[in-house]
Structure formats: structure tokens, C-alpha cells
C-alpha positions in Angstrom: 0.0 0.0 0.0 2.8 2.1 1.1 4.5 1.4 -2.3 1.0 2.1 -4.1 0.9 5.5 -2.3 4.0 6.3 -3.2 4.4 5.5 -6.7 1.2 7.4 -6.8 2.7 10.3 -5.0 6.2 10.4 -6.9 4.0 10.7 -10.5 2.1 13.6 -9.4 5.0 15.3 -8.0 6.6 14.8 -11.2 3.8 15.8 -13.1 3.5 19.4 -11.0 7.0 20.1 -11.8 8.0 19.6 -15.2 5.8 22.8 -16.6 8.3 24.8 -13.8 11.0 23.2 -15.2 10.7 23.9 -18.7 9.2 27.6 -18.2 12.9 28.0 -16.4 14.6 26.4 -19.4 12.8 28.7 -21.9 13.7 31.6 -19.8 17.1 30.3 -19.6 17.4 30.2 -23.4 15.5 33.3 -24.2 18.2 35.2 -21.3 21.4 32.9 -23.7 19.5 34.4 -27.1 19.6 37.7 -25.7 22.7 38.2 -24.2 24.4 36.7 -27.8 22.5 39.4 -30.2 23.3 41.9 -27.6 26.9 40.7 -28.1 27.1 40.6 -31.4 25.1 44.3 -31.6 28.3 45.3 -29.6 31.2 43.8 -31.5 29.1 45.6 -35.0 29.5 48.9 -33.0 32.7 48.5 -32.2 33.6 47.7 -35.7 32.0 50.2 -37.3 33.5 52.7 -35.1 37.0 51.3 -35.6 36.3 51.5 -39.3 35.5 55.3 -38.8 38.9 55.9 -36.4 41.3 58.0 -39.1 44.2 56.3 -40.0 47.4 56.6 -38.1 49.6 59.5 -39.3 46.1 61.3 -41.0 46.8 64.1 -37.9 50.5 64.5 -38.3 51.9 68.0 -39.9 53.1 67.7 -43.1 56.2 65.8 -43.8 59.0 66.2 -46.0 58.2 64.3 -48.7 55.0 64.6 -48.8 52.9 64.9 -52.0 50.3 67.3 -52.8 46.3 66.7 -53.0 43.8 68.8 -53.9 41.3 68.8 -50.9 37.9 69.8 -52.6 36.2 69.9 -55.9 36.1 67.7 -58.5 39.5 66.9 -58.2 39.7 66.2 -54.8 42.0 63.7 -53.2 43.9 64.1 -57.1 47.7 64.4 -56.8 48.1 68.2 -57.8 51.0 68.9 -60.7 52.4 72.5 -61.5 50.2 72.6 -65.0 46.8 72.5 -62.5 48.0 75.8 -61.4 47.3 78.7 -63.5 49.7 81.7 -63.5 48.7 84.7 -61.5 46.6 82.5 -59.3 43.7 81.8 -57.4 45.3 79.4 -55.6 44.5 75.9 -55.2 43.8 74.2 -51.6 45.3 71.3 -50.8 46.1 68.0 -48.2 49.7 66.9 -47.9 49.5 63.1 -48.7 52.3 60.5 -47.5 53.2 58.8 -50.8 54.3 55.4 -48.9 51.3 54.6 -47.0 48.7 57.0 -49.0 47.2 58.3 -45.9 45.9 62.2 -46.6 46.8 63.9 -44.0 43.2 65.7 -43.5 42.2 64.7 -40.2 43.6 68.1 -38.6 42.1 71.0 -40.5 45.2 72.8 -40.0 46.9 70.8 -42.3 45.0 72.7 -45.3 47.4 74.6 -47.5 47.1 77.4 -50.1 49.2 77.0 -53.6 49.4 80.0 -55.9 51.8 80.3 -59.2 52.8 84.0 -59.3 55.5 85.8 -61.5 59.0 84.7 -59.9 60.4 88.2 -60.3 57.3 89.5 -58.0 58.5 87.3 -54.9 61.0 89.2 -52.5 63.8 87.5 -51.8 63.1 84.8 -48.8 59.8 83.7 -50.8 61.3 83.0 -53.4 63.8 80.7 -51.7 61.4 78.8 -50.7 59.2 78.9 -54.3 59.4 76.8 -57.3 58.7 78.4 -60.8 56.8 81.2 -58.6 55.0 78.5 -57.3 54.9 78.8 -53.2 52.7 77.5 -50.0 51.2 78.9 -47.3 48.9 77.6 -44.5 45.0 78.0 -44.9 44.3 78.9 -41.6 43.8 82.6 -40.9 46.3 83.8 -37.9 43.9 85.7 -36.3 41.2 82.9 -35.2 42.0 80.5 -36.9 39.2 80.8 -39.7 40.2 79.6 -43.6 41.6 81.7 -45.7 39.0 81.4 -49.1 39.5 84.6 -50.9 41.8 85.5 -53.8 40.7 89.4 -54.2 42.1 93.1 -55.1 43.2 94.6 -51.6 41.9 97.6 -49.5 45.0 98.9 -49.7 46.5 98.3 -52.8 46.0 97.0 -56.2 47.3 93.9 -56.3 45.3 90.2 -55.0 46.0 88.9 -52.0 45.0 86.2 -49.8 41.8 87.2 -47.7 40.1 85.5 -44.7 35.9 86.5 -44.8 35.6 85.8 -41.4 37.5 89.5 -40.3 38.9 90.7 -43.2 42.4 90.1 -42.4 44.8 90.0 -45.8 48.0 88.4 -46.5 50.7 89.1 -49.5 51.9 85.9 -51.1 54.9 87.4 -52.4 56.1 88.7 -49.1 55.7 85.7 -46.9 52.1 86.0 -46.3 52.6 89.3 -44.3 49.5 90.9 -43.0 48.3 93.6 -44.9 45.4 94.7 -43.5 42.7 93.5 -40.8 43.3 92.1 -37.2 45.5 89.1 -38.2 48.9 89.6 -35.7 51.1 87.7 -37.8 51.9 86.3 -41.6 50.6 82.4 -42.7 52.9 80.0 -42.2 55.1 79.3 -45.0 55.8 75.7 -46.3 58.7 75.1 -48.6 58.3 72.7 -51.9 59.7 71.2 -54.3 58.8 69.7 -57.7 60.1 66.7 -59.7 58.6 65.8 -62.6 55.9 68.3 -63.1 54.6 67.0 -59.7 55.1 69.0 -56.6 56.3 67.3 -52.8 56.5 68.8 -49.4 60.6 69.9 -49.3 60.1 71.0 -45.3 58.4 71.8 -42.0 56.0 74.6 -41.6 57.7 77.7 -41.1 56.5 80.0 -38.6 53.0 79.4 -36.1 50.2 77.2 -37.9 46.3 78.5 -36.7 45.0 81.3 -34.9 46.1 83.3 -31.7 45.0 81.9 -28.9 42.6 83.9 -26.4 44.6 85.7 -23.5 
């Protein structure tokens, strides 16, 4: 009898439990499925934002060396050559580009740099030093606060073009270093030398003189 209770017992106990037992199992694998996909959601993001990182070197100043790309238009990214430059100007803006690992360096905006092709005998002396066939470089970053220089236009006070930065009207000479001559700006553009082999023009040194604007107090 005891036996017949029992058995009786253990079948309904076994009965009662086995819905618990697989509602915890489902729950288990729903808590497995979630935690995977939110895993794998993870690892995409983590990709993806990897992929976006710039490449190592994209922030570094320009390097001697370096070749020259233009850095908007319909030529941008396009190795720039002395022909793309047209005598008297406007100039051409451009990214210094590391010819061995083709990394642009555009990921620090004060990399930008202004090209102009002027008459060689127009260039005073330490300009042209650092000029090719009249062609020279400046940085595109206005001295003053540090907005880009986008103008090629007649002076305010003279009559030849100059460099000009729309955000304060400051204006630089490209045949006298990129002096200031007129607005706020409280110093020239920094220079960068070149050099050109082959029709195509290259980085020949470091920037010369303070890249950007002045900085507050």
C-alpha cells in the first residue's frame, strides 16, 4: 500500500514540476538568445567605429616628402602637378599626402594649405627661396582665429590680389611671406617650402613660422 501510495505520489510530484521546469529552461534560453544578439550588436558597434577611427599619421603636420592633393572639388583627393596651377593665381587648396602609406593627411584642418603660381620676379627674396617656378605655399588657416583663408581678391589697400580671410577681413601678401596687410591678423601664414620633380610638386620642409590662430589671453 505504502508502495502504491507512493508511486502514486512520486507521478504527481513529477507531473506538477515539469511545466516549472521547462518555463525556467525557456527563460534560460531566451536570457542565452539575448545576451548573444546583444553581443554581437556590440562587436558591430565596435567595428563600425574602428572603421570610422582615421588612419594613423592622418593628424600629423606635413612631412617632408610629402605629396600634394587637392582637398575639394572635382578633383579632390587628385595628386596636384604645377600645370593645375594657373599663373597669377587663385590658388588651389590642398592635403599633404604621405606617398608610402597613402594616408591624406586631412584629419587636422590645419593641415590645409594654399598654392598660388605668381610671376618669380614678383617674390621678394626669402619667398622665393622657398618657391618653385613662382610656385609657393602657405597655410589656410587665418592667424587671427584661426578661420580659412577662401579669398583671392584686389586689396583695401593696394592693387594687387591677396590672400583674404571673410571671417575678419584680415589680408595676406603671397609674395612677401604672407605678411599681413590689413585686418586684425597679428602675424603672416605660415610658410611651407616645396619642391617639384617631374611636373609633380612634394613637401621639401616643416611649416615655417606658427600654424592657426592666436589663442585667447
Amino acid at each position: 500500500m505504502s508502495r502504491a501510495s507512493f508511486t502514486t505520489d512520486s507521478s504527481t510530484s513529477e507531473s506538477s514540476t515539469e511545466p516549472n521546469a521547462d518555463a525556467c529552461s525557456e527563460q534560460t534560453r531566451r536570457t542565452v538568445l539575448l545576451g548573444a544578439l546583444a553581443a554581437t550588436a556590440c562587436l558591430g558597434c565596435s567595428a563600425q567605429a574602428r572603421a570610422d577611427e582615421d588612419p594613423p599619421g592622418s593628424d600629423e603636420r606635413p612631412q617632408k616628402g610629402d605629396v600634394l592633393v587637392f582637398s575639394e572639388g572635382d578633383k579632390e583627393g587628385k595628386l596636384i602637378t604645377a600645370a593645375d596651377l594657373p599663373a597669377g593665381g587663385p590658388p588651389v587648396h590642398a592635403w599633404p599626402k604621405d606617398p608610402k602609406t597613402s594616408v591624406v593627411r586631412s584629419a587636422s584642418r590645419l593641415n590645409e594649405i594654399l598654392i598660388i603660381r605668381l610671376d618669380p620676379a614678383e617674390l621678394d627674396e626669402k619667398t622665393a627661396a622657398r618657391a618653385v617656378d613662382g610656385i609657393i605655399a602657405y597655410s589656410a588657416i587665418c592667424a587671427h582665429a584661426g578661420c580659412p583663408v577662401t579669398a583671392w581678391v584686389k586689396s583695401d589697400v593696394g592693387d594687387k590680389e591677396v590672400f583674404k580671410c571673410m571671417c575678419h577681413n584680415s589680408e595676406y601678401d603671397p609674395r612677401a611671406g604672407a605678411q599681413v596687410v590689413f585686418g586684425p591678423a597679428p602675424r603672416r601664414l605660415a610658410a611651407l617650402p616645396l619642391a617639384l620633380a617631374d611636373g609633380s610638386l612634394s613637401v621639401a620642409g616643416n611649416f615655417i613660422g606658427k600654424v592657426g590662430g592666436a589663442q585667447p589671453g
